[in-house]
C-alpha positions, -999 to 999 in steps of 0.1 A, spaced: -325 379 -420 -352 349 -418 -348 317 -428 -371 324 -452 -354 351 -467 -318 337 -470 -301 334 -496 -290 293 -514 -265 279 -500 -241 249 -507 -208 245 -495 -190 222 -518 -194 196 -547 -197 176 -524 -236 183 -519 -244 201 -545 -263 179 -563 -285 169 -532 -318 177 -536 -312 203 -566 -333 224 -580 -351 233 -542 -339 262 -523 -317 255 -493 -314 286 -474 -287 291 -452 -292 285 -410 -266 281 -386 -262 249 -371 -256 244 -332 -220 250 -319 -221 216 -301 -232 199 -338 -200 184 -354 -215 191 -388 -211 210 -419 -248 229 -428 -260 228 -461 -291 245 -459 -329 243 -450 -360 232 -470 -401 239 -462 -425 224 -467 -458 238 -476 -481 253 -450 -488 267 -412 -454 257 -398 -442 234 -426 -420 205 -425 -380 217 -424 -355 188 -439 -322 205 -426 -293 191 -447 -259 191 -434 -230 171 -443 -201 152 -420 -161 140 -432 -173 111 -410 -205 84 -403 -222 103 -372 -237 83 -346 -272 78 -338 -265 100 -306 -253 130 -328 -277 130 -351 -299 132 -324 -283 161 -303 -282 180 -338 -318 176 -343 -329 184 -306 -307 216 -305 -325 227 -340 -358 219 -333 -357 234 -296 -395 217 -290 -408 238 -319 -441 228 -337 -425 226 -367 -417 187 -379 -378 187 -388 -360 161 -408 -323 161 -402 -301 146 -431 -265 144 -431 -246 137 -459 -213 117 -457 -196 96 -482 -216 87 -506 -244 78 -476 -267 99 -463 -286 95 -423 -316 108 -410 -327 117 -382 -367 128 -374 -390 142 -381 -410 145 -343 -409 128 -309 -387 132 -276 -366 105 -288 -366 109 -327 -358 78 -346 -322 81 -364 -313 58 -394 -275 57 -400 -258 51 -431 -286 46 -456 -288 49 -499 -284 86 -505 -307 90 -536 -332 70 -517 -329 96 -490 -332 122 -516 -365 112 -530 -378 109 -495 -370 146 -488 -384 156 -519 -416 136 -519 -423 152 -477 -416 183 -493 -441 183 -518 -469 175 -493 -495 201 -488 -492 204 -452 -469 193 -422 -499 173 -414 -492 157 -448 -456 153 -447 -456 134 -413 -482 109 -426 -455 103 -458 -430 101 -435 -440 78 -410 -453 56 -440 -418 53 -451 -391 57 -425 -401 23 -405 -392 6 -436 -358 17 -445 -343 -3 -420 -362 -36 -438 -340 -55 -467 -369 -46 -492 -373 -12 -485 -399 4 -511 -412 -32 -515 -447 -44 -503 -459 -78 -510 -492 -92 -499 -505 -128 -505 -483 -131 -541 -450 -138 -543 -428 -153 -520 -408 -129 -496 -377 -153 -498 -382 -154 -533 -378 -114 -537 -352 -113 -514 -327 -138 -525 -336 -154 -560 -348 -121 -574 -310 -106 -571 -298 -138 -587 -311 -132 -622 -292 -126 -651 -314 -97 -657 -312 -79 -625 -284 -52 -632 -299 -44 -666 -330 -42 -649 -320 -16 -626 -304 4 -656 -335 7 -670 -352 15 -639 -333 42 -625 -348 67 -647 -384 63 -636 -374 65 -598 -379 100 -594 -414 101 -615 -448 103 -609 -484 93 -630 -484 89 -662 -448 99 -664 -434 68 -641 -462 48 -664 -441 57 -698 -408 51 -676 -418 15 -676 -420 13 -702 -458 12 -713 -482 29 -741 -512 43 -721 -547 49 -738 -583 59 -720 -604 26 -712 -634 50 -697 -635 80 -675 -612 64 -648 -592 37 -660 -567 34 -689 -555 4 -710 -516 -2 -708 -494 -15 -738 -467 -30 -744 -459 -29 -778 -488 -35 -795 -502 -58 -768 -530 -45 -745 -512 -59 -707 -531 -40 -683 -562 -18 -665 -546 13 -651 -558 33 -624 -544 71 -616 -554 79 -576 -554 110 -563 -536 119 -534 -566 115 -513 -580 85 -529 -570 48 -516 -571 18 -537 -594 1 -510 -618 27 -502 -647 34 -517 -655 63 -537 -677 86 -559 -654 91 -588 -655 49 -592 -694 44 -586 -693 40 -550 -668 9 -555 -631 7 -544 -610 17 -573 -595 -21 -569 -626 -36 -572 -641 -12 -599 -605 -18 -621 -608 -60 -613 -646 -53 -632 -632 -36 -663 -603 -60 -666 -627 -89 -668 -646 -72 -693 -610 -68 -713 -598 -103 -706 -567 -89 -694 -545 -104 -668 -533 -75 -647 -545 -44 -633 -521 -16 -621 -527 14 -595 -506 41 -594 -508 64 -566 -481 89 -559 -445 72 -562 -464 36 -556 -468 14 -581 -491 -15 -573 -499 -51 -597 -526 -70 -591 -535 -102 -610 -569 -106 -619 -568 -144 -619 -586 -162 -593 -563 -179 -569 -527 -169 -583 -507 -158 -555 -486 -178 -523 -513 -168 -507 -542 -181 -518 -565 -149 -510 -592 -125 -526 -582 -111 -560 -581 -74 -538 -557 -87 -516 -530 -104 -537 -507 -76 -551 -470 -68 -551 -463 -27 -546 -433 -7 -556 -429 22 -539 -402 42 -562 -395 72 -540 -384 46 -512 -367 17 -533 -326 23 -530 -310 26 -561 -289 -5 -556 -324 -22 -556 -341 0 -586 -346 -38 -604 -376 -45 -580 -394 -16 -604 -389 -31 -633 -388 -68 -625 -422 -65 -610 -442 -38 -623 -423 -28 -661 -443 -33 -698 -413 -58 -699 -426 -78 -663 -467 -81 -677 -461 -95 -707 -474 -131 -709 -438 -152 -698 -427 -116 -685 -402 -111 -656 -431 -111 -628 -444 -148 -646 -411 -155 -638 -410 -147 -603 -439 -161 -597 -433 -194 -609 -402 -197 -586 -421 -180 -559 -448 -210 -559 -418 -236 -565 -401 -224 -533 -436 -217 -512 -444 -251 -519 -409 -266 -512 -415 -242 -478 -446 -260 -468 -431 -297 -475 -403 -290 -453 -412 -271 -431 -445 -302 -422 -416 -324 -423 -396 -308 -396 -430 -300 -374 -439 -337 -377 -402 -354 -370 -385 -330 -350 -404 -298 -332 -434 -316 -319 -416 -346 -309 -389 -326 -291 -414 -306 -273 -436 -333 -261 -404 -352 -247 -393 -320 -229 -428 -315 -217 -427 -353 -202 -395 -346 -185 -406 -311 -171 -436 -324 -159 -416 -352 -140 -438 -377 -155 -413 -410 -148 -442 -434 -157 -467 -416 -175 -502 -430 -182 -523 -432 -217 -535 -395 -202 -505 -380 -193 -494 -385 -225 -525 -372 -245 -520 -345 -222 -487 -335 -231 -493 -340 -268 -522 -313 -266 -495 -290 -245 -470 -296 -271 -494 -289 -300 -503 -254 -279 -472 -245 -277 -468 -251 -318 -495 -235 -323 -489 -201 -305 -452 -199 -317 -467 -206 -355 -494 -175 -345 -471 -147 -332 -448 -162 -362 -477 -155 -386 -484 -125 -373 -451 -107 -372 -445 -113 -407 -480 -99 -415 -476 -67 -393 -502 -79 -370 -476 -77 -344 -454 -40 -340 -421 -63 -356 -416 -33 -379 -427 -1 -354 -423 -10 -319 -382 -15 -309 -390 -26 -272 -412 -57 -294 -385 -60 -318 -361 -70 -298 -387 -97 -275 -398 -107 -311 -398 -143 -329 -386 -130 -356 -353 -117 -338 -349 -150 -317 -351 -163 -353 -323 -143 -365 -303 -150 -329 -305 -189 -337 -292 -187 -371 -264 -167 -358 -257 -198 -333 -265 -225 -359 -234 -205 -383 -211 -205 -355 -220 -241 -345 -228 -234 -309 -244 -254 -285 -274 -248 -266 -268 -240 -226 -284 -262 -198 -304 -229 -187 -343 -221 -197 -342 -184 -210 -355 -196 -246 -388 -207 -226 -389 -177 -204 -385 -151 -231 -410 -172 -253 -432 -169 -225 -434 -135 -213 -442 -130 -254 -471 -151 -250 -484 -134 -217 -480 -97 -240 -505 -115 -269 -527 -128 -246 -531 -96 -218 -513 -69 -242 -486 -49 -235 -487 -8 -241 -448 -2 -240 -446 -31 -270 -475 -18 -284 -491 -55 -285 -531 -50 -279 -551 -80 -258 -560 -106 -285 -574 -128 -254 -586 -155 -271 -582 -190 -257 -550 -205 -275 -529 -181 -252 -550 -182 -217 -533 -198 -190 -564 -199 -168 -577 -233 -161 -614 -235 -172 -602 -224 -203 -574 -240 -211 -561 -270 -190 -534 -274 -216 -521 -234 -208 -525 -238 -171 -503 -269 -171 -479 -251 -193 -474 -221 -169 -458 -247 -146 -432 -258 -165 -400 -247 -183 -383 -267 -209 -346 -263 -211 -327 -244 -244 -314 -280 -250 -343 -288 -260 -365 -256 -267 -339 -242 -287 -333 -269 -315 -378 -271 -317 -376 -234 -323 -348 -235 -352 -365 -260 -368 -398 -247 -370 -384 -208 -375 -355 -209 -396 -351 -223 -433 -322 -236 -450 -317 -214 -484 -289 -201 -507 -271 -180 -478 -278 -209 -453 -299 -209 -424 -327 -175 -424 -359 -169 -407 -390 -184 -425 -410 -158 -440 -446 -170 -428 -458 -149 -455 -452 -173 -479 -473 -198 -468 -509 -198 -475 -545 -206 -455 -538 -245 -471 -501 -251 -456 -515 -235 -421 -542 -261 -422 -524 -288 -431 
């Protein structure tokens, strides 16, 4: 009997509600697997996508859920997606590579409409992409979320999950998780009616709130296309809400919800109209955070003084308060403390009007590369997200490291590890590094070679101790808010606050 040809199966109540409705047919799992089988799922297609669904009286390790899915997929061209069920958790493992990513203990219904959406795709070629759009996220703290140029990260994170509102919100929103188009529209909450042959108007109530825009699953809210007049479907919806006068325009692609506002400059940011949006994507949003959908992208959220209004105004109180304190804490504390490091590295005992001109330019370089690879993690310009061998080099993780040392009140060591870590990061940007994944950027703020940069050569001399290194890099990378000490989210500071 073939896979194909078995017959449902699901052992207990246990599971039985996992991914209902599709047809789990029954395979035997490895001897050397410590796991229960459920059953097997494909996909669509020449060798489709398998999601094999087992379940475990115990949390399995990342190195069993890996052994599992290498004794099943046997180097098969088939992608496989292991889940295992446990609890009320679910963990993945998949779906390709020699060393498969695993993801332990995550949200089960959010695993369950990530099964169910690869499943759907037309193709394994299909289901990969879907998956590898998703899976680098879940590890995140706003998995599902996307938020470019508008609100402020911290914002989303913290103050969003303060509101009055936010576990009615997720009430609401649970239903419309698991929907798609014009369903997942009316979920929200909204009255749809045709604008023109590609947009629609959304309601709320009686109020007209919104441009919609239905992609297909080819189409991209970027690129142009035919169906829009050779315009991006962004651009072509940004026209017709003009026309309207109305504040917002919507795209829904898929499980993605994306809100645009179609005033010129709203936004932390500070950027182009098509490149200030926040994006809900409900197949990957947990249930415990199902509020994000409605909060941000709801009839309820558009309305003028609506929910994202809301957030927004506090997201532009606390970007601002950001920029202020974080100018403050460059000019008093992480400039000053690198250009007195730099003196005493240098062994400059009486230094002339040069010397010091010099170091001040070495300490601004310094500055200004750690506020670039900053930058540029937060805005996926850097593998943070993708790449662990980077992740764990990364700013962003010294950033957590020092907030873990500022809440147990260490002290800083006599050593210089901070500088040579920071260092060898620097040397990756500026030459690139393939195992990180870090391409060359090779520009001159990170060259070390003289007759570009005297400043960098000088700097390639010299260490600064964690004494001193260490407190400049918590001031500048870490922000006090309402759980203490966190990383800055760089995001939230626009093109102005850089400049400054």
């Amino acid at each position: 009997m073939t896979d194909r040809d078995s017959p449902d199966s699901r052992p207990d109540s246990r599971t039985a509600d996992f991914l209902a409705g599709v047809t789990l047919r029954r395979v035997p799992l490895p001897d050397s697997a410590p796991l229960q089988g459920v059953g097997l799922a494909l996909g669509h297609g020449t060798s489709p996508l398998e999601v094999l669904v087992a379940a475990s009286p115990t949390r399995p390790s990342a190195t069993t859920l890996r052994s599992a899915w290498k004794a099943r997929n046997a180097g098969r061209a088939a992608p496989l997606l292991l889940v295992v069920l446990h609890d009320d958790r679910a963990s993945l493992c998949g779906p390709a590579g020699e060393d498969p990513p695993a993801y332990v203990a995550l949200d089960r219904g959010q695993v369950e409409r990530i099964c169910r959406e690869a499943l759907e795709q037309p193709d394994r070629h299909a289901a990969l992409r879907a998956l590898r759009d998703v899976l680098p996220s879940l590890e995140s703290d706003l998995a599902g979320l996307r938020n470019e140029g508008f609100l402020a990260t911290h914002e989303l994170r913290a103050g969003a999950r303060l509101r009055a509102d936010w576990h009615e919100s997720s009430r609401k929103a649970r239903g419309a998780l698991a929907k798609r188009g014009t369903d997942l529209l009316r979920a929200l909450g909204f009255g749809i009616e045709p604008c023109d042959a590609v947009t629609s108007i959304l309601r709320a109530g009686e109020r007209k709130v919104a441009v919609a825009v239905l992609l297909a699953r080819d189409e991209s809210p970027e690129l142009s296309g035919e169906r829009f007049s050779g315009l991006s479907p962004i651009t072509y919806a940004l026209t017709v809400a003009d026309r309207e006068n109305l504040s917002w325009v919507v795209v829904q692609h898929g499980a993605k919800v994306r809100v645009y506002p179609t005033r010129v400059g709203v936004g932390v940011g500070r950027r182009g109209r098509t490149e200030t949006y926040v994006e809900c994507h409900a197949g990957l949003l947990p249930d415990a955070d199902a509020a994000y959908l409605w909060l941000l992208c709801s009839a309820e959220a558009l309305v003028p003084g609506g929910t994202l209004e809301q957030i927004l105004e506090a997201s532009g109180r606390f970007a601002g308060g950001l920029a202020e304190r974080l100018r403050e804490r460059i000019y008093q504390s992480v400039v000053p403390r690198l250009a007195g490091g730099i003196v005493n590295a240098r062994g400059l005992t009486k230094p002339t009007a040069q010397d010091l001109a010099d170091t001040y330019e070495m300490a601004l370089i310094v500055l200004f590369r750690l506020l670039f690879i900053a930058y540029a993690e937060d805005k996926d310009l850097l593998p943070y997200r993708w790449n662990g061998l980077y992740r764990r080099r990364s700013l962003k993780t010294k950033a957590q490291e020092l907030a873990e040392l500022a809440r147990k009140a260490a002290a800083f060591d006599a050593g210089d590890t901070l500088w040579e870590e920071v260092t060898r990061l620097i040397c990756a940007v500026d030459r690139g590094n393939r195992e990180w994944g870090v391409p060359a950027y090779d520009g001159g703020l990170f060259s070390e070679e003289q007759e570009i940069s005297a400043a960098g050569a000088h700097l390639a001399t010299i260490a600064v101790p964690n004494t001193v290194f260490g407190p400049a890099l918590r001031d500048l990378l870490l922000v006090e808010g309402p759980e203490g000490l966190g990383p800055v989210d760089f995001r939230s500071l626009g093109v102005r606050e850089f400049g400054t």
